[in-house]
C-alpha positions as CSV (number, residue, x, y, z in Angstrom):
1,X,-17.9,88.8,151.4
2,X,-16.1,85.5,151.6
3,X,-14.3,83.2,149.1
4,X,-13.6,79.6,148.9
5,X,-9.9,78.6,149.3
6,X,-8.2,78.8,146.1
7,X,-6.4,75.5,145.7
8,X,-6.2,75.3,141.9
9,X,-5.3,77.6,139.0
10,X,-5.2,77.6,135.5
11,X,-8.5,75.2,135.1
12,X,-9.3,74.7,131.8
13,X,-12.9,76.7,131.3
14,X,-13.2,79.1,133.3
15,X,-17.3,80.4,133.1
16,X,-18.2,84.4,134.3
17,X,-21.8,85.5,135.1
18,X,-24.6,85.0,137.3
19,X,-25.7,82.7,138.9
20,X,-29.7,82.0,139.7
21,X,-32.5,79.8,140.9
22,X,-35.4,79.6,138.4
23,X,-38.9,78.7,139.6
24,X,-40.2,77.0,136.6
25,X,-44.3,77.7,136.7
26,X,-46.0,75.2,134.2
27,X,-49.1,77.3,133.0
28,X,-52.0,75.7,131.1
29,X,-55.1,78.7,131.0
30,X,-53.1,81.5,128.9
31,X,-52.6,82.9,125.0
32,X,-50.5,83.9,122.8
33,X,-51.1,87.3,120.7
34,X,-49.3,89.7,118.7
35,X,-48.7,93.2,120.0
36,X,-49.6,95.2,116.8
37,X,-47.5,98.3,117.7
38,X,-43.7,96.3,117.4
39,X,-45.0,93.3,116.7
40,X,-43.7,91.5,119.4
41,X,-45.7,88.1,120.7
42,X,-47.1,88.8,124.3
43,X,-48.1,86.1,126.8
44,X,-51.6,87.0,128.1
45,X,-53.4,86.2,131.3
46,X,-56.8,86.7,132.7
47,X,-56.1,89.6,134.8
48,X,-57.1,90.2,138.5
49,X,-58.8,86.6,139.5
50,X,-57.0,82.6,140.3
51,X,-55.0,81.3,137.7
52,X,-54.4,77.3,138.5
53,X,-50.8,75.8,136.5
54,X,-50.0,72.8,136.1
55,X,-46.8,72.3,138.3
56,X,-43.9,74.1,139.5
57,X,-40.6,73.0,139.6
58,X,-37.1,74.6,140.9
59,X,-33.8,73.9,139.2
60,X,-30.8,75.3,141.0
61,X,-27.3,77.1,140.1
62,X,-28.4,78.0,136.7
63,X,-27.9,81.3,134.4
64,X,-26.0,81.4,131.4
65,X,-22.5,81.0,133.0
66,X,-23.0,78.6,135.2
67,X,-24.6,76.0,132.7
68,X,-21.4,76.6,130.4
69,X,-19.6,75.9,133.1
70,X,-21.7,72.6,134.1
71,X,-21.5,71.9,130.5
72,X,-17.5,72.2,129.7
73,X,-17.3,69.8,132.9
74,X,-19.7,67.2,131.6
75,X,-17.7,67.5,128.1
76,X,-14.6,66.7,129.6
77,X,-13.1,70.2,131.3
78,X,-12.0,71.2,134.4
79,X,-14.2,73.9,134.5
80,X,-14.8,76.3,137.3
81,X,-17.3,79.6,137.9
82,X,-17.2,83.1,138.8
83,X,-20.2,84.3,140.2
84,X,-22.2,85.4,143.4
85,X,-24.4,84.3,145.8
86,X,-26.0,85.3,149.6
87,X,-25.2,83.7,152.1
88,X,-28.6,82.5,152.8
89,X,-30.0,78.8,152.2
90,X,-30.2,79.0,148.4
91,X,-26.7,80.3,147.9
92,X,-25.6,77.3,149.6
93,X,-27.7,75.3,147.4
94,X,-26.2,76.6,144.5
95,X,-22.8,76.0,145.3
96,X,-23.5,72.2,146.4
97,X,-25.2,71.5,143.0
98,X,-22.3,73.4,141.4
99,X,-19.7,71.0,143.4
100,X,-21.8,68.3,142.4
101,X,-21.4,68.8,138.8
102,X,-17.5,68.6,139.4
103,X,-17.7,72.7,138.9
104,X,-14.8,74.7,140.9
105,X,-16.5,77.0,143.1
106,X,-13.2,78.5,144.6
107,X,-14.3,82.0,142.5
108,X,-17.6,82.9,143.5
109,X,-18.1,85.0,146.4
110,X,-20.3,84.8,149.4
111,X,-22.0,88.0,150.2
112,X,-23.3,88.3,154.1
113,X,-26.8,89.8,154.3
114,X,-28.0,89.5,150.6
115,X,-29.8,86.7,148.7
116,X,-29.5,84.5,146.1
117,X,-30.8,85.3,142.4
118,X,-34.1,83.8,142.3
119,X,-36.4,84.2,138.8
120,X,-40.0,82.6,138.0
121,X,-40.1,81.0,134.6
122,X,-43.8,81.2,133.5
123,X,-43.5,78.2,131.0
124,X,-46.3,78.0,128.2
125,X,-46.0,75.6,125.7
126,X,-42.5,74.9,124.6
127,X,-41.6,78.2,125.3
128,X,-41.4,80.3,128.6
129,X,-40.9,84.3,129.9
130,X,-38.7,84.7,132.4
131,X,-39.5,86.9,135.9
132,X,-36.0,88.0,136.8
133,X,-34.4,90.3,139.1
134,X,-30.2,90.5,139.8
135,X,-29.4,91.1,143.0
136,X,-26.6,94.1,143.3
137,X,-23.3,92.2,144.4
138,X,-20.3,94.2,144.8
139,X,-18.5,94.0,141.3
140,X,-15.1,91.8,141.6
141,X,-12.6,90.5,139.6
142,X,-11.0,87.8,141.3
143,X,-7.5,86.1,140.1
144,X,-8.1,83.4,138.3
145,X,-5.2,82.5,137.0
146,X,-4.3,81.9,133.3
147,X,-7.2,79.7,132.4
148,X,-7.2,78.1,128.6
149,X,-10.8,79.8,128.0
150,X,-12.9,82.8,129.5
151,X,-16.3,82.0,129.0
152,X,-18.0,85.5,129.9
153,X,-21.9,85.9,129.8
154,X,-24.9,87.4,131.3
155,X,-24.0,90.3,134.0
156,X,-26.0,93.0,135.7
157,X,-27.3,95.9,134.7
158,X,-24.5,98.0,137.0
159,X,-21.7,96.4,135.3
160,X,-20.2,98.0,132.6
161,X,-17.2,99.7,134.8
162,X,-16.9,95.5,135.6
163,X,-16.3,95.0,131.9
164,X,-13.2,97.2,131.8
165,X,-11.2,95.8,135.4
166,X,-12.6,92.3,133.0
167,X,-10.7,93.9,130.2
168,X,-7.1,95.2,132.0
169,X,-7.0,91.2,133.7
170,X,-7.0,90.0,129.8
171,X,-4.4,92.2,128.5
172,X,-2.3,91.0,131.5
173,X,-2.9,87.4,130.8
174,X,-2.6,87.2,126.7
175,X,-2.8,83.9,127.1
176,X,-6.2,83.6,127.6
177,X,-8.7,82.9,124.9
178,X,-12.1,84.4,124.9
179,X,-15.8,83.6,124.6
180,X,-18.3,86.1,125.0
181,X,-21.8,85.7,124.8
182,X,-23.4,88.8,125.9
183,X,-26.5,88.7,127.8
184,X,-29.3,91.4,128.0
185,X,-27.8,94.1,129.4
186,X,-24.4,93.4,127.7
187,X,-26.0,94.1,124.7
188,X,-27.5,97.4,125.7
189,X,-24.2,98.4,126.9
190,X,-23.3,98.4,122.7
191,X,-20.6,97.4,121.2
192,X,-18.8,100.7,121.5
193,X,-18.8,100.6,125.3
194,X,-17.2,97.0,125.1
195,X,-14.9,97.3,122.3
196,X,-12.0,95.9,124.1
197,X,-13.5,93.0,124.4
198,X,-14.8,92.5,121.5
199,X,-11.1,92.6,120.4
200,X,-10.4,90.1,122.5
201,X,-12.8,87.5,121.6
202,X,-11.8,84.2,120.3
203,X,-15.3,82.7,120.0
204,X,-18.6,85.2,120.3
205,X,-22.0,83.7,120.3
206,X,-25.6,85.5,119.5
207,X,-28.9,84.5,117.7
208,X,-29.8,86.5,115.1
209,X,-32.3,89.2,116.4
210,X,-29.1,90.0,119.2
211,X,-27.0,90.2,115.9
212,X,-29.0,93.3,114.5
213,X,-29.4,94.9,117.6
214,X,-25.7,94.8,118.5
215,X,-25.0,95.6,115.0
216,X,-27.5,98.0,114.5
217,X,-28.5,96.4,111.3
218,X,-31.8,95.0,110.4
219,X,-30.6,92.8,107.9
220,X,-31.4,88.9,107.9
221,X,-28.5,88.4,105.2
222,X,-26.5,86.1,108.0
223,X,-23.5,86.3,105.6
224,X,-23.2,90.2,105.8
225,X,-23.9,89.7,109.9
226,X,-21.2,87.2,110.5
227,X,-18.5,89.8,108.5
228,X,-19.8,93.2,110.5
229,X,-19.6,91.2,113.7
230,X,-16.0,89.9,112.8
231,X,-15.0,93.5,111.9
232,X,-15.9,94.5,115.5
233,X,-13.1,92.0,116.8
234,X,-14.3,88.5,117.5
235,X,-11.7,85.9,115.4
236,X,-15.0,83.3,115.0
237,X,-18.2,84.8,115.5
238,X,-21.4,82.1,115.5
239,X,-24.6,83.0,115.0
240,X,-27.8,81.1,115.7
241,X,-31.1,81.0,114.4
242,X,-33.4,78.9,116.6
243,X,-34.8,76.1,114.8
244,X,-33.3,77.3,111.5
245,X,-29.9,76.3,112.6
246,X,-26.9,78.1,113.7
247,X,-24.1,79.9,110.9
248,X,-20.3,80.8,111.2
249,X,-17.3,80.6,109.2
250,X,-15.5,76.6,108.0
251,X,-12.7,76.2,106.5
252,X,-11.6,73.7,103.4
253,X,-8.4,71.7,103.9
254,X,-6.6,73.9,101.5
255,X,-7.1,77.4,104.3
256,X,-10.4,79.1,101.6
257,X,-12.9,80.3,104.4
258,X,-16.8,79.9,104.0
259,X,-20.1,81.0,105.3
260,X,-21.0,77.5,106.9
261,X,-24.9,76.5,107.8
262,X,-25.9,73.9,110.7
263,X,-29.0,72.5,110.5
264,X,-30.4,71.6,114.1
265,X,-30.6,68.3,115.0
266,X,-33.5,66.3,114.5
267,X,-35.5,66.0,117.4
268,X,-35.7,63.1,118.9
269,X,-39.1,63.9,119.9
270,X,-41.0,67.5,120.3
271,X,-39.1,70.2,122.1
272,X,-40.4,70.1,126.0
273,X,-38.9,73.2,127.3
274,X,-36.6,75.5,125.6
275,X,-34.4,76.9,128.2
276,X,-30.8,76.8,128.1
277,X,-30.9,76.2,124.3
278,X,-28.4,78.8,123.4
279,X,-26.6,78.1,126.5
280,X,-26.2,74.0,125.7
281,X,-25.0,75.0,122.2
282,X,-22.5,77.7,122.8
283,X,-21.1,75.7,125.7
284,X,-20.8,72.8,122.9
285,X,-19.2,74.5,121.0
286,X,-17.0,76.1,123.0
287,X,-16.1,73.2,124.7
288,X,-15.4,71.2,121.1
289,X,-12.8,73.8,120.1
290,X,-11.1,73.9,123.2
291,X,-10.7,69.9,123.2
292,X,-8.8,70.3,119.6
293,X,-12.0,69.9,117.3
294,X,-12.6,72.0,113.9
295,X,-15.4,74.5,113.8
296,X,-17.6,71.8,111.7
297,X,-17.4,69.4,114.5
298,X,-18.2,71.9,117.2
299,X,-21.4,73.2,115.1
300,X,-22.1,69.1,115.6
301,X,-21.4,69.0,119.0
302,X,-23.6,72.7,119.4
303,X,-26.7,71.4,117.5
304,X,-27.3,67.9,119.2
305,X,-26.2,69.3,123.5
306,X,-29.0,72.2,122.0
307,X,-31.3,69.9,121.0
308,X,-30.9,67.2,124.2
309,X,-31.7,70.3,126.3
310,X,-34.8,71.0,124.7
311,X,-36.4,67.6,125.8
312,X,-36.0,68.7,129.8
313,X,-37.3,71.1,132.1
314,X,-34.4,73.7,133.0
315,X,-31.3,74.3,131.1
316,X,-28.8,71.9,132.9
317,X,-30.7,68.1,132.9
318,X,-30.2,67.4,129.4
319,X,-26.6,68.3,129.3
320,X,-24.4,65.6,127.2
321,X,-21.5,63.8,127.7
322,X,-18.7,63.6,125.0
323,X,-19.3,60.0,124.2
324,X,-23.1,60.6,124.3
325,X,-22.5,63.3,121.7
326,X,-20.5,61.3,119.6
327,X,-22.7,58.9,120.1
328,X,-25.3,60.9,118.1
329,X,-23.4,62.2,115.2
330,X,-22.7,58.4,115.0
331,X,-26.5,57.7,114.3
332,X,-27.4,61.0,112.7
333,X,-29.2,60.7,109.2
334,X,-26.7,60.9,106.2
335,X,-28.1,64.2,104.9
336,X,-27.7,66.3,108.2
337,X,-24.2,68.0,108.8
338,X,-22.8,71.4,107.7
339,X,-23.4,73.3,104.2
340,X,-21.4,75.4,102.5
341,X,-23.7,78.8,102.0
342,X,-21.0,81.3,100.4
């Protein structure tokens, strides 16, 4: 395993997770039905002949992580990654797009003899399923420094003793603030496993459906969710809702807290490919608080990079700018911004 040169510390944004190629597979002859047992929508194939698609397309050095990382730097950060690749052709791929995007890659190893993350995206309609498979690095906590903000995200499903070495850097650098937005098998971990960093947490993200699994409440009352999720440790948790918005806690110039709503953003046109949706909005976000914004602003700044992604294939392309953002609350229609719920 090798290492870029470390030649800067204490970046800004500082993003944690894998890092992937996605094959994005445009399908046009499948269906959509309802599994009647939980209820779950399946995407259906005919099974066992040729299936033509539309198009394929491959976006590189993506995964939850890595576009908050791309993100922050777009927004204005000096943002950098922690993550893995082979060292085969698409692990140098990823790191060139990653330089590209003004991304510090001086944290992600390079593992001799393994490949690169690479997942098919079957992509049907607006929405898509993802193919994925993590390749199993050798865990690593490299020093990074004291970086402003942790942004840590999706890791494998052999990680959980990473989460603890994760935890013991923290403690020795108090200075660093926290986003988590767990991934798959993050959540399946449980809270319990994680609960130092849940502590931890500055800023947590989930949508809702993550919220009651985590939580272990099948409630929709997003209210109740936001205080059980705050009582686990995170200081601002925010929780999103798809195209029902996103909900956390505002405060009124006098200090009294609320349950804030967000509308999304109205589309500019119809959503092309949701990918990176959750991603582009956390990042937002993140990214708004850490430049010195208030928690309304950042549900702004979450909503619209959400919505810009939606209109692009892959989770990356339609990534905004601070002045492109602005640039949208500017000419946003007078009745969209943040409610007051509770």
């Amino acid at each position: 395993m090798g290492f870029f040169s470390k030649t800067k510390k204490n970046l800004e944004f500082v993003a944690m997770g894998d890092v992937v190629i996605d094959q994005f597979i445009r399908l046009k002859q499948a269906h959509q039905t309802i599994n009647k047992e939980n209820q779950q929508t399946e995407l259906c194939m005919v099974f066992g002949t040729k299936i033509p698609f539309e198009f394929a397309e491959e976006v590189v050095a993506v995964g939850n992580s890595a576009n908050a990382a791309v993100s922050a730097a777009r927004l204005g950060l000096s943002s950098g990654l922690i993550a893995h690749v082979g060292s085969d052709e698409n692990g140098k791929r990823c790191i060139a797009k990653l330089q590209e995007e003004k991304v510090s890659t001086e944290f992600i190893g390079v593992h001799e003899g393994m490949t690169t993350n690479y997942h098919f995206v079957l992509w049907f309609g607006s929405e898509r399923t993802i193919l994925i498979k993590h390749e199993d690095y050798p865990e690593m906590m490299p020093d990074i420094g004291s970086p402003s903000w942790l942004y840590l995200s999706s890791l494998g499903e052999h990680s959980l003793p990473l989460h603890g070495v994760i935890a013991d850097y923290l403690e020795a650098h108090p200075n660093i603030n926290v986003i988590f937005q767990p991934g798959t098998y993050q959540i399946k971990f449980g809270a319990e496993a994680l609960a130092r960093l849940y502590k931890r947490t500055a800023l947590f993200f989930c949508n809702l459906e993550e919220a009651q699994i985590i939580l272990k409440n099948n409630t929709r009352d997003i209210p109740v969710l936001l205080a059980n999720m705050r009582a686990l440790g995170p200081t601002l948790p925010i929780i999103t809702d798809g195209p029902n918005g996103s909900y956390t806690f505002i405060r009124d110039a006098d200090g009294t807290e609320h349950v804030g709503f967000m509308p999304i953003y109205p589309d500019i046109a119809p959503p092309y490919e949701r990918t990176g949706a959750g991603d582009a909005f956390a990042s937002a976000f993140s990214s708004a608080i850490a430049l010195g914004k208030s928690e309304e602003e950042a549900l702004k700044w979450g909503s619209i990079n959400s919505m810009s992604v939606c209109q692009f294939i892959g989770a990356q392309k339609g990534l905004l700018s601070a002045a492109k953002i602005e640039d949208y609350i500017k000419k946003a229609p007078a009745d969209w911004g943040v409610r007051k719920i509770v």
